[in-house]
C-alpha positions in Angstrom: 7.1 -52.9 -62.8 9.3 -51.3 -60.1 8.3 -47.7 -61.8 5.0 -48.3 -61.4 5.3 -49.0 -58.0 7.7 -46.4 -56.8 5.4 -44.0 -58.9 1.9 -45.2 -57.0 4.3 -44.4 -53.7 5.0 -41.4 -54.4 1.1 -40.5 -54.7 0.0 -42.2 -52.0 3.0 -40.0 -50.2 1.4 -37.1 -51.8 -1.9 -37.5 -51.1 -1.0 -38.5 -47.5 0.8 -35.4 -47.1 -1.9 -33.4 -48.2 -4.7 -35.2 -46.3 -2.1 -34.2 -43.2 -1.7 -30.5 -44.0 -5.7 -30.4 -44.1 -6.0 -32.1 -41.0 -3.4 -29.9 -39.4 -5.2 -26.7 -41.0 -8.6 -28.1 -39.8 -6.9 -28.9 -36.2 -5.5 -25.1 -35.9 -8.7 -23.8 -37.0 -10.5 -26.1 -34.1 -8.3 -25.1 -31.7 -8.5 -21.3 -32.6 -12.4 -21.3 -32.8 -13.5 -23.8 -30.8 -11.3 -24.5 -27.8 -9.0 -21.6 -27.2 -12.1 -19.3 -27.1 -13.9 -21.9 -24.4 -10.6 -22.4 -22.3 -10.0 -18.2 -22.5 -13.9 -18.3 -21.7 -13.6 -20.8 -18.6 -10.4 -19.2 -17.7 -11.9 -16.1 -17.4 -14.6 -17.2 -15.0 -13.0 -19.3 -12.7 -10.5 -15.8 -12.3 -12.9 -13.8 -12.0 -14.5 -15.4 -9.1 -11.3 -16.4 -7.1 -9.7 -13.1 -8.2 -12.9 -10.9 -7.7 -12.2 -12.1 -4.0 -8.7 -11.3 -4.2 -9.7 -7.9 -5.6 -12.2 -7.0 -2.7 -9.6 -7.6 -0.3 -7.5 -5.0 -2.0 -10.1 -2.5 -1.8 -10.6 -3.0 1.8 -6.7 -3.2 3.1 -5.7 0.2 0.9 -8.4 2.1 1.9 -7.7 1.1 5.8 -4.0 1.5 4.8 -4.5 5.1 3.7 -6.6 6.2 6.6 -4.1 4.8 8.9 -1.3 6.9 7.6 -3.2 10.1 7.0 -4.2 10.0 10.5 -0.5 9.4 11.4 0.8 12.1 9.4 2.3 9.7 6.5 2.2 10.4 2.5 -0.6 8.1 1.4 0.1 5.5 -0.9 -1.5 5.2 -4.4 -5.1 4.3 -3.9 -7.3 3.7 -7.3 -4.8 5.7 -9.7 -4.7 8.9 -7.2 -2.1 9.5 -5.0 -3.0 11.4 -2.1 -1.1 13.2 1.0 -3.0 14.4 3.4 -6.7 14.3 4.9 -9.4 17.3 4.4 -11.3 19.3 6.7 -13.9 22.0 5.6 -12.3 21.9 1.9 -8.8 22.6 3.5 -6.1 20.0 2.9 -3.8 18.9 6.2 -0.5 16.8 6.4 0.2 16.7 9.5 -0.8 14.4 12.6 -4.6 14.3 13.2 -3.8 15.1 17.0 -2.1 18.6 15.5 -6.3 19.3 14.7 -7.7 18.0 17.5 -5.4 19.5 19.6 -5.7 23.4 17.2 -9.8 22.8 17.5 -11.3 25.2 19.2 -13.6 22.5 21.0 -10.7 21.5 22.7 -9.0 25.0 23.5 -12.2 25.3 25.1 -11.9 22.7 27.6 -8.0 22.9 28.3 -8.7 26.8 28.9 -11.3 25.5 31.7 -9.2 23.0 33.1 -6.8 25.7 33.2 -8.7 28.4 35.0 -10.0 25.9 37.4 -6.4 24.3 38.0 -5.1 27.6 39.6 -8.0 26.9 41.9 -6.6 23.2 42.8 -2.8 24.3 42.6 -4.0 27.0 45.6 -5.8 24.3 47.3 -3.2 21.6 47.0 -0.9 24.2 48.1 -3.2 25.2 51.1 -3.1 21.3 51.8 0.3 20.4 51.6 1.4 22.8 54.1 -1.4 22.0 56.1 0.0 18.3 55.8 3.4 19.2 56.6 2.2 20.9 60.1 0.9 17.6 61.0 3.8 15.6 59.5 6.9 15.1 63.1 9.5 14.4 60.8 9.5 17.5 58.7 7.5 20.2 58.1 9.6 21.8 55.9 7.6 24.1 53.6 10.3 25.3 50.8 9.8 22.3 48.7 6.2 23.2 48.8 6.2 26.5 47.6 8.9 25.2 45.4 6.4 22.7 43.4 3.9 25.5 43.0 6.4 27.7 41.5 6.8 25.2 38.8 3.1 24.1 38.8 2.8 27.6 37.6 5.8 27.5 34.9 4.5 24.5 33.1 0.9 25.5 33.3 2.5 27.3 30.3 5.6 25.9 29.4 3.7 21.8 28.8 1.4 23.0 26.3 4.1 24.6 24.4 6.3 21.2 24.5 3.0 18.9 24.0 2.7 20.7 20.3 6.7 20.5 19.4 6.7 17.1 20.8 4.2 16.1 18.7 5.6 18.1 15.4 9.3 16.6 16.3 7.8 13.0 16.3 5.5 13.8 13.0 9.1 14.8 11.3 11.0 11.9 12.8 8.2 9.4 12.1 7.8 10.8 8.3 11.8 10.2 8.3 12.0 6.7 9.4 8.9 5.9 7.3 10.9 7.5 3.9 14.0 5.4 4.5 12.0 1.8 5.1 9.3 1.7 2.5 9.5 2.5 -1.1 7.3 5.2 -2.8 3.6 4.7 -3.9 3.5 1.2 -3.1 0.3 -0.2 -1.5 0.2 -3.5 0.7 -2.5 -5.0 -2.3 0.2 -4.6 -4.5 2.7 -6.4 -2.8 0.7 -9.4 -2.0 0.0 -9.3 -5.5 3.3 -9.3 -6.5 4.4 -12.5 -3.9 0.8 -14.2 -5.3 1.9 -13.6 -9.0 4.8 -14.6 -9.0 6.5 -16.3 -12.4 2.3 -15.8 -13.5 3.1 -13.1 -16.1 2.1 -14.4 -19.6 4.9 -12.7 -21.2 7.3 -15.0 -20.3 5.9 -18.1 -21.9 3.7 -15.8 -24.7 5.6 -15.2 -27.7 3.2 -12.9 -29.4 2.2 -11.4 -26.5 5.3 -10.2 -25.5 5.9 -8.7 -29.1 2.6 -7.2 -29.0 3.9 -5.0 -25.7 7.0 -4.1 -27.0 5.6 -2.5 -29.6 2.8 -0.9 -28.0 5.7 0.6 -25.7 3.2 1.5 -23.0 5.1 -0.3 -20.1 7.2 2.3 -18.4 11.1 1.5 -19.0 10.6 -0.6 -22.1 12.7 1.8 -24.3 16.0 0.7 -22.2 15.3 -2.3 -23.8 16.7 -2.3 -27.3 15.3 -4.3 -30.5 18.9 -6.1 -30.6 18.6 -7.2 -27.4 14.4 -8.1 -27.8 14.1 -9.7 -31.1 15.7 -13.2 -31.9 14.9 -12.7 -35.4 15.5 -9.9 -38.6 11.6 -9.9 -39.0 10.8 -8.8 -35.3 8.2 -11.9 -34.9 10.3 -13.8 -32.2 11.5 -12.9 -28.8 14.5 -14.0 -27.2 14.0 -15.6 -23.5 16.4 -12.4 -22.0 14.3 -9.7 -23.8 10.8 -11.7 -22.5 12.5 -11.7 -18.7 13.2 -7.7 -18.9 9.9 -7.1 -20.6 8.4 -9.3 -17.9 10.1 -7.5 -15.1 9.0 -4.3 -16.4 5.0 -5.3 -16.2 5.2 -6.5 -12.7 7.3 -3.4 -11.4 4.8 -1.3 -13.5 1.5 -3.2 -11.1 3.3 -3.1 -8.0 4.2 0.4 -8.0 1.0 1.6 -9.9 3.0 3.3 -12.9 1.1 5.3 -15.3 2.1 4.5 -19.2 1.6 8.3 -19.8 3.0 10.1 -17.1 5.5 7.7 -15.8 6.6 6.3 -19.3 7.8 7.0 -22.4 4.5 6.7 -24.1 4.7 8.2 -27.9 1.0 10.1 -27.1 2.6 12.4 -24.0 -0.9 14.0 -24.6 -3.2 11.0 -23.9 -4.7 10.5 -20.6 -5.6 6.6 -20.9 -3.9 4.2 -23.6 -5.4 1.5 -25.4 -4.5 -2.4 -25.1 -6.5 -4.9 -27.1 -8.0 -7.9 -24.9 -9.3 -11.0 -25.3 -12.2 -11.4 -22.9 -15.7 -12.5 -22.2 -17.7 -9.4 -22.8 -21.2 -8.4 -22.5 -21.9 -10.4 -25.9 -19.7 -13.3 -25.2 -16.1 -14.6 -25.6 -14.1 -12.0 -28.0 -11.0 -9.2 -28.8 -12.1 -6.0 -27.7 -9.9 -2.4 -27.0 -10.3 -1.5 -23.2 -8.4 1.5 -22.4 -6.4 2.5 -19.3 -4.5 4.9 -17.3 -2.6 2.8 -15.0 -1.2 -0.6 -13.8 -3.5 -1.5 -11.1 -3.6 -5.0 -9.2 -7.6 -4.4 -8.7 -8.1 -3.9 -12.9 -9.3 -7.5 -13.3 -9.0 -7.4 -17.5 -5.7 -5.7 -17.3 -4.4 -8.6 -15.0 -5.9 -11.0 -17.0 -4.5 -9.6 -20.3 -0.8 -9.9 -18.3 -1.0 -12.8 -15.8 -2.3 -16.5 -16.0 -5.1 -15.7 -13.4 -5.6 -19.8 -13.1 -1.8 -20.2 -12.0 -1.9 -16.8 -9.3 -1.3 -18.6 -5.9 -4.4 -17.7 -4.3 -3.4 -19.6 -0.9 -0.4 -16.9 -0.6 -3.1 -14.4 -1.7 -5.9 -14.8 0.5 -3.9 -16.4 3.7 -1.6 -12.7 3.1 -4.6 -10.4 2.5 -6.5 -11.7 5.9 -3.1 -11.7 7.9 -2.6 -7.9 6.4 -6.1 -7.0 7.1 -6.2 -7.9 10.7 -3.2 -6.4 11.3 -4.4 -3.2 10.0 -7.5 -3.3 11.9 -6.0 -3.3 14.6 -3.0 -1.0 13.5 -6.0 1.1 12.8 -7.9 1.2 16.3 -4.1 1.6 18.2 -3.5 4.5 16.0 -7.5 6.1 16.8 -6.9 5.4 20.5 -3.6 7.3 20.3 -5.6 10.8 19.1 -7.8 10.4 21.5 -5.4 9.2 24.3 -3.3 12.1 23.7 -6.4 14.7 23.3 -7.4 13.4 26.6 -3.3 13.6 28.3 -3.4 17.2 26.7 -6.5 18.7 28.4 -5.9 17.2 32.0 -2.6 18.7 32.2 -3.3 21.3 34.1 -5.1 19.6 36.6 -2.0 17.2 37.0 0.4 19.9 37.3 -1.9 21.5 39.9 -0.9 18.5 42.2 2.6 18.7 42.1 2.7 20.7 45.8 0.9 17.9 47.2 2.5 14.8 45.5 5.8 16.3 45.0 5.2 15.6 41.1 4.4 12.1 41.2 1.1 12.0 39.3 3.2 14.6 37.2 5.5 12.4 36.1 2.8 9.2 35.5 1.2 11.4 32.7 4.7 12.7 31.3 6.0 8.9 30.8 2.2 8.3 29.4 2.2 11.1 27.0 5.8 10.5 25.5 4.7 6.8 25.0 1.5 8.0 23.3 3.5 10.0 20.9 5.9 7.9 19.9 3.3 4.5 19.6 2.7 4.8 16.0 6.5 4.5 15.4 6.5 0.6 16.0 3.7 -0.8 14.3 4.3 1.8 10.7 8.3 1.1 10.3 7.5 -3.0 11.6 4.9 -3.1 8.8 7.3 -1.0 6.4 10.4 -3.9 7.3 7.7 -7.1 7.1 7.0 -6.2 3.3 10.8 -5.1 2.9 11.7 -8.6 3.6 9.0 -9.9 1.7 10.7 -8.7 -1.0 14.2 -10.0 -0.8 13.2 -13.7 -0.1 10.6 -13.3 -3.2 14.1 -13.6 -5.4 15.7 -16.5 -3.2 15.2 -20.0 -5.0 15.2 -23.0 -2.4 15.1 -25.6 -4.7 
């Protein structure tokens, strides 16, 4: 009687066992077909629309960060895959100060030549004046000063426009120097408020099979230095170990903040390939599904490429947004200081004849006035461009210190 029992457990064991690895099939199949494609498809969504913001702001603050540099003389920083240096006028590339063309244009030469030929008028009169003045003047009417000032009225009516252009070419160097030792190459302010918004997002540290996917693929730049002993946690190269998914990790978000190319600044097996190909799960024009999108670079502003590395849901869009507008303002105005300044200095340049014409009568007062003003107007893009440069420098170290 006991064998007949232990034998109908043993079937009912079987058959429960079975009914369980049916409902486990049926449950993996649900979860692959059913909800994983309507949570990607939701996910996808929702990002796009937060993110698409996100995105727009990007657009706006590198394109005002570009045209602030190029019009200070700075190396632009990667903008949409292209990195540029310098601005363009009539098909000729500059890469210097904008005030250098304003200043060479012969608009302006025009004008300052003017001023010029109708300050030796004023430096006669002012003369003419002062020692008129001096006649009248009980204390002393001494006129060697006078004729003194107009001596060197007439040495700088040369000599100021000479300095005025190495003045400006001495700052361009010093400013270019300064801005070379506090910010790192080809990085945009988009992508570092991406990388402070995104941080501990990246899918390849929780993804298993992602991770292996871009190992293999090998089209992050620096994944060769990591090697398949150090990467795989098993002989059959299916399962990651947590140290190769951190370095892999690291890789993808130095690869989106500095823009990297898989071709030309990895080790990409096809040296020959402009774009490389990645396969995606997103919602297409025909709905939720895998499809190959190819691309040429890590950009912050390629929505499918972020999706296909980041948790889009998880990116900190209050660090995000309240960053982007901070940035933004400040480069507006960072922009309309640095536009004043060409003009300003455009402005100092052309008068300066007519303020060294008065030095016989003021004794080189209103001379002195404009030189203070000038040297301040050169040297004004200095603060804001190295301040910005430390700001996000800084940004950087605390983005590794842990509080709790």
């Amino acid at each position: 009687m006991s064998t007949v029992v232990s034998s109908g457990q043993n079937a009912l064991f079987g058959i429960s066992d079975i009914l369980n690895g049916i409902l486990n099939a049926l449950s993996n199949l649900f979860n692959k077909y059913i909800v994983d494609p309507i949570v990607t498809f939701f996910s996808y969504i929702i990002g796009m629309l937060f993110y698409g913001l996100q995105i727009g702001m990007f657009y706006v603050i590198d394109a005002i960060q570009m045209v602030v540099r190029k019009i200070a003389g700075l190396p632009a920083y990667s903008v949409n895959g292209e990195r540029t240096y310098g601005y363009i006028i009539d098909g000729v590339e500059r890469n210097d100060d904008l005030v250098m063309y304003i200043l060479e244009s012969d608009t302006v030469r025009q004008v300052f030549v003017s001023i010029l030929i109708a300050a030796v008028f004023l430096l006669f009169i002012a003369t003419v004046v002062a020692i008129l003045k001096s006649e009248t003047d009980s204390k002393s009417n001494a006129k060697g000063p006078i004729f003194s000032n107009a001596i060197k009225s007439i040495v700088y009516f040369f000599m100021v426009p000479v300095v005025c252009y190495l003045g400006i070419i001495v700052s361009n160097i010093v400013l270019r120097t300064l801005d070379g030792a506090t910010s790192r190459d080809a990085i945009s302010f988009s992508s570092q408020i991406f990388a402070a918004a995104a941080y501990d997002d990246n899918r390849i540290l929780t993804d298993n099979e992602l991770a292996v996917e871009i190992y293999k693929a090998n089209i992050v730049p620096g994944t060769a230095q990591i090697s398949a002993q150090e990467f795989y946690a098993d002989g059959e190269q299916k399962e990651a170990t947590d140290a190769g998914r951190e370095k892999l990790a690291a890789l993808v978000d130095d690869a989106f903040l500095r823009g990297l190319s898989p071709v030309t600044d990895g080790s990409f097996a096809d040296s020959d390939a402009p774009r490389v190909s990645v396969e995606i799960t997103t919602v297409g024009s025909i709905g939720i599904g895998t499809r190959t999108y190819t691309f040429d670079r890590f950009d912050v502003k390629d929505y499918a490429l972020v999706f296909k590395f980041y948790n889009v849901i998880g990116y900190n869009y209050l660090i995000g947004y309240v960053a982007g507008i901070t940035i933004l303002v400040m480069l507006l105005q960072l922009l309309i200081g640095i536009i004043r300044r060409v003009f300003e200095l455009a402005v100092l340049f052309v008068v300066s004849p007519a303020v060294v014409a008065l030095m016989p009568l003021d004794g080189g007062d209103k001379f002195k006035t404009w030189k203070e003003n000038f040297i301040k107007r050169v040297f004004s893009a200095y603060g804001p461009i190295i301040g910005m440069n430390l700001c996000f420098m800084v940004l950087e170290l605390m983005q590794g210190i842990t509080l709790f």
